[in-house]
C-alpha positions as CSV (number, residue, x, y, z in Angstrom):
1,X,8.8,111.1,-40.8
2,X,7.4,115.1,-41.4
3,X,9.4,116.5,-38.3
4,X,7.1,119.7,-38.5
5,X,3.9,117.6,-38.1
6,X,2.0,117.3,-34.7
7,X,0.3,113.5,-36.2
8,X,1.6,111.7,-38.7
9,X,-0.2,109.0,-39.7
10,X,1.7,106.6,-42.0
11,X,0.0,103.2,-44.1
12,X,-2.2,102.5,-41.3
13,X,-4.6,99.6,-41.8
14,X,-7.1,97.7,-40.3
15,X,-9.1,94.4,-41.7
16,X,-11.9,92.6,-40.0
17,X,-11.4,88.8,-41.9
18,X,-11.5,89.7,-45.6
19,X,-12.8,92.8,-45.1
20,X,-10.3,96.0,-45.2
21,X,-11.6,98.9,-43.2
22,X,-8.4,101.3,-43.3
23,X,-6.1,100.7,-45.8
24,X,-3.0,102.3,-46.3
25,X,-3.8,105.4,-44.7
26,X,-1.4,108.2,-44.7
27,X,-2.1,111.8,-43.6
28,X,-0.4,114.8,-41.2
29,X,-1.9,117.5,-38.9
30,X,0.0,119.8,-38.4
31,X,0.5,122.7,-35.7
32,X,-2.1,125.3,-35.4
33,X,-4.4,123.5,-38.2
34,X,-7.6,122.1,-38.8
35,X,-7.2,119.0,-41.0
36,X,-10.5,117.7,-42.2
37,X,-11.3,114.0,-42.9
38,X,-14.6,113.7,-44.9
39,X,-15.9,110.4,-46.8
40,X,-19.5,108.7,-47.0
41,X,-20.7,106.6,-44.4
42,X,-18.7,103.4,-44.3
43,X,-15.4,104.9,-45.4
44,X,-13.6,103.6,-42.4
45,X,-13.3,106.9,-40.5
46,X,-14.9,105.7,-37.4
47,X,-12.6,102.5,-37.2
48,X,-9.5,105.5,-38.3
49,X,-10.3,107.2,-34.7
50,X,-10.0,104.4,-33.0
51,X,-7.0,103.0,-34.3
52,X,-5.7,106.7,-33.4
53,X,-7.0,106.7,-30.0
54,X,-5.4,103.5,-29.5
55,X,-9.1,101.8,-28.8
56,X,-8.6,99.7,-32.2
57,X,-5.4,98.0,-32.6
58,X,-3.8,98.7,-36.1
59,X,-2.8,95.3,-38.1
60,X,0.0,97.8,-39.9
61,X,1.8,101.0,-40.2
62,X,2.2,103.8,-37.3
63,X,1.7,106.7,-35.6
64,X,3.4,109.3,-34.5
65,X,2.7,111.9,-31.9
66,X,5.1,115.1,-32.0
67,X,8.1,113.0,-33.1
68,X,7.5,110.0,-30.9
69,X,6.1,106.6,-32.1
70,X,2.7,105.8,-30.1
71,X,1.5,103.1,-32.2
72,X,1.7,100.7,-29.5
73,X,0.5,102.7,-26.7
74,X,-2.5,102.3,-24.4
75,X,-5.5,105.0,-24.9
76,X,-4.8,106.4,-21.8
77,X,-0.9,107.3,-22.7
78,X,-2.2,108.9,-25.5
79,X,-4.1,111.1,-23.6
80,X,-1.7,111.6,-21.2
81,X,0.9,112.9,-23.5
82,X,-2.4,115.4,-25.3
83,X,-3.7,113.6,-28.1
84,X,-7.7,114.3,-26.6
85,X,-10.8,112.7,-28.5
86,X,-14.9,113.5,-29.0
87,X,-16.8,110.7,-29.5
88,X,-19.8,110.7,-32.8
89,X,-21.9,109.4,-29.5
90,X,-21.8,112.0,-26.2
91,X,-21.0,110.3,-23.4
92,X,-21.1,111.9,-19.8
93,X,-22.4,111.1,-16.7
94,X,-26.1,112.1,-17.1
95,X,-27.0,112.5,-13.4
96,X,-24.2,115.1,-12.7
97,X,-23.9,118.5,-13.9
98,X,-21.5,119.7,-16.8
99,X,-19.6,121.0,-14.0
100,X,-19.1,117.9,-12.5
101,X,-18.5,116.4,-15.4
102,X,-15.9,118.5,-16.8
103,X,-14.0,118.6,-12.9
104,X,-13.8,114.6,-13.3
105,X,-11.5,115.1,-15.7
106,X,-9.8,117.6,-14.2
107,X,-9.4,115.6,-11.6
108,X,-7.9,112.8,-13.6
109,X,-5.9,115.1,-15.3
110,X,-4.4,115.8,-12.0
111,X,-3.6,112.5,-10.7
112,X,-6.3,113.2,-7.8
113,X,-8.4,110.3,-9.1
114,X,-12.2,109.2,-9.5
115,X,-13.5,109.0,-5.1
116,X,-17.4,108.9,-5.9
117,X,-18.4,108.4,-2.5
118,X,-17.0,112.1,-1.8
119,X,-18.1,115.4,-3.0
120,X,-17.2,117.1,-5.9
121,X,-17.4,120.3,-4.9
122,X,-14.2,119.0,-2.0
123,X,-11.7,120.3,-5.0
124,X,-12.3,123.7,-5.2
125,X,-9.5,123.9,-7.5
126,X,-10.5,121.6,-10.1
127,X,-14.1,123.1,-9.9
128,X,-12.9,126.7,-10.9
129,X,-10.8,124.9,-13.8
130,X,-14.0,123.2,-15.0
131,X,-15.8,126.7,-14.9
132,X,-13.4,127.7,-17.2
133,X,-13.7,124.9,-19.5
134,X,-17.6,125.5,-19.7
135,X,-17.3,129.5,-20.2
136,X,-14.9,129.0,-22.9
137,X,-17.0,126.8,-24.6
138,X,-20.3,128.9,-23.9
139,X,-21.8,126.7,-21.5
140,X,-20.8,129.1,-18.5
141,X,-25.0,129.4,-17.8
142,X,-25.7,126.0,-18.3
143,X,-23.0,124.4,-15.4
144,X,-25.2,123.5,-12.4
145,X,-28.3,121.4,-13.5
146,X,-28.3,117.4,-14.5
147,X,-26.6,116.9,-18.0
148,X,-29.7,115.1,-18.6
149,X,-31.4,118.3,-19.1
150,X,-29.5,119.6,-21.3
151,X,-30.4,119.9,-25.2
152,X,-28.2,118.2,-27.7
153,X,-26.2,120.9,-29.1
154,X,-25.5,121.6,-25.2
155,X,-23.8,118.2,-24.7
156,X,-21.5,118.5,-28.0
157,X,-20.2,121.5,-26.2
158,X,-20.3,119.7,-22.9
159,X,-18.2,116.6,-24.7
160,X,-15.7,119.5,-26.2
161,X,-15.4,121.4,-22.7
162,X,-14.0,117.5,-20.9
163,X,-11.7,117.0,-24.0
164,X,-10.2,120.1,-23.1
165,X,-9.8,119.7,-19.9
166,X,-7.7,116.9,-20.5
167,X,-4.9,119.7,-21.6
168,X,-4.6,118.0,-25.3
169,X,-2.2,119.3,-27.9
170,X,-4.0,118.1,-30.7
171,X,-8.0,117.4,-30.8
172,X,-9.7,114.2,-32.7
173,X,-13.1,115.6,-33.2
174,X,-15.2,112.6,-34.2
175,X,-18.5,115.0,-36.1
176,X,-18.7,117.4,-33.9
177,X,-22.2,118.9,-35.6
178,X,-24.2,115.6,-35.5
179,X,-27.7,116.6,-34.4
180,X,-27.0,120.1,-34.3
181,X,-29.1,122.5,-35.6
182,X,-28.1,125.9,-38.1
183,X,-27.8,128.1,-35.2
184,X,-26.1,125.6,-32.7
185,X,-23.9,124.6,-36.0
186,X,-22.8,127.9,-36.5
187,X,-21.7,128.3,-33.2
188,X,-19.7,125.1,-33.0
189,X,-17.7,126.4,-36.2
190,X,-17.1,129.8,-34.4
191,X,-15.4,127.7,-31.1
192,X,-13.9,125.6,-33.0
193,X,-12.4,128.3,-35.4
194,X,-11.0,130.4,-32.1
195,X,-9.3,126.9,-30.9
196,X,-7.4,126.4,-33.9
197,X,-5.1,128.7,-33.4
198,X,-4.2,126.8,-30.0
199,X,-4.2,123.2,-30.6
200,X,-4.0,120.8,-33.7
201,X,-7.5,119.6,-35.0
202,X,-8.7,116.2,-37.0
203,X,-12.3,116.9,-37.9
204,X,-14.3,114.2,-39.4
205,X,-17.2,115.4,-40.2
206,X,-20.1,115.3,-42.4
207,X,-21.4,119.0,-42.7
208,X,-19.4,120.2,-45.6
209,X,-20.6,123.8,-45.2
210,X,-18.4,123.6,-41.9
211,X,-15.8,121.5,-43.4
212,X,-15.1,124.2,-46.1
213,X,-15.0,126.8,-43.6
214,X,-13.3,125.8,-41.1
215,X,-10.3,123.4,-43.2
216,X,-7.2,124.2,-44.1
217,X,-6.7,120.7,-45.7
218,X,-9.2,118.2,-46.5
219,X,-8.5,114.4,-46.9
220,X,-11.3,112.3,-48.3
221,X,-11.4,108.5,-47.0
222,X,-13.3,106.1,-49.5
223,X,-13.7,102.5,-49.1
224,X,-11.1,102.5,-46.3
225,X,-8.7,104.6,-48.5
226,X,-7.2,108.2,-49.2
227,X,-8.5,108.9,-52.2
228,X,-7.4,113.3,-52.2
229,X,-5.8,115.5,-50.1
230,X,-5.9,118.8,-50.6
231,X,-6.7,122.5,-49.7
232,X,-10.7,123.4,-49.9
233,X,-10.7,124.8,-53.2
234,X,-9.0,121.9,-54.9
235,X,-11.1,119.8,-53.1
236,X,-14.4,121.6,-54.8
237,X,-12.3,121.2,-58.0
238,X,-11.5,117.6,-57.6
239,X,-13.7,115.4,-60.2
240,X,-12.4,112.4,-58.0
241,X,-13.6,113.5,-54.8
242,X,-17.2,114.9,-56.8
243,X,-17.4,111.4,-58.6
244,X,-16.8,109.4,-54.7
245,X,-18.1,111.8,-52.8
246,X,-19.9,115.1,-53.0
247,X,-22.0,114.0,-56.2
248,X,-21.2,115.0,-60.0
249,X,-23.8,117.9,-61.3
250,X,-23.7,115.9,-64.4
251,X,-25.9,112.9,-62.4
């Protein structure tokens, strides 16, 4: 066990009959990085988060969480002792404001529970926690209205701003560009580069551009397997992750 590493992911795997999803995965995040998992579609890194989340029970290996073994843990543990998620797919409560949104968690964070029937706005102190959530992810302007009106890139921040809350030490950040456009994109990779140097990041994501910008290591998942690990330039220099992945030049 890497005693240094925040995750450490060791021979995880995951088979569906005779199909293998995740096989033999192995990989480390450590401290203060951001730790990039790319691969084409159908790679397995969708069934990966789960199995990390704890919402897709591994049929092997483990996982360990700053030391401690939480392969057998319930998603909600795993929160509870920091390991916070995105999803590919947003998913908030459309009819209430980010605000709202974010102070739900908050909330839950706190032990203060989910009452519906009473106002959010009762927990003043959870509110101005949410605020901050939102400004620091730049939707300080956008806090009031129904999420349903917001645009896409608004609810990837939105989704980022209630992981957060959550008070996570490291971040799974299941393609956190997807549907985002050059100027939202950018943006995203600015946040995301100012909360690396407080918390632990996974990204698996398909925008190299940001991948190679934002990555201090890069592991490349093909056919359910870990196929290179690397920094970005040997990545770039890799004719095994060009030939599986990125595309020879040669072709």
């Amino acid at each position: 066990m890497n005693p240094t590493a925040l995750l450490e992911i060791q021979n995880l795997k995951k088979s569906y009959g005779a199909l293998c999803v995740t096989d033999d995965v192995s990989l480390t995040v450590e401290k203060g990085e951001i730790h990039a998992l790319i691969g084409p579609n159908g790679a397995g890194k969708t069934t990966l988060v789960g199995q990390l989340s704890g919402l897709v029970p591994s049929d092997s290996g483990r996982i360990y969480f700053e030391g401690r073994d939480i392969t057998g843990l319930a998603t909600a543990d795993r929160a509870r002792l920091g390991l916070g998620r995105s999803f590919q797919i947003t998913s908030v409560f459309p009819t209430l404001s980010a605000l709202e949104n974010v102070a739900l968690v908050v909330r839950a964070h706190a032990g203060l529970g989910f009452h519906f029937w009473k106002a959010a706005n009762r927990y003043e102190q959870a509110q101005q926690k949410a605020a901050e959530w939102l400004a620091k992810v730049g939707l300080a302007q956008a806090s009031q209205g129904p999420c349903a009106e917001l645009a896409h890139g608004e609810l990837r921040q939105l989704e980022l701003a209630m992981a957060l809350a959550a008070n996570p030490r490291l971040l799974v950040l299941d393609e956190p560009m997807a549907g985002l456009g050059p100027a939202e994109s950018q943006q995203m990779v600015h946040l995301l580069a100012e909360l690396k140097k407080q918390y632990g990041i996974l990204l698996i994501e398909h925008d190299m551009d940001a991948v190679f910008s934002l990555a201090d290591r890069i592991s490349v998942l093909v056919s359910g397997r870990v196929v290179f690990s690397g920094s970005v330039d040997e990545v770039r220099e890799s004719e095994v992750v060009q030939r599986a992945y990125l595309g020879d030049d040669d072709e």
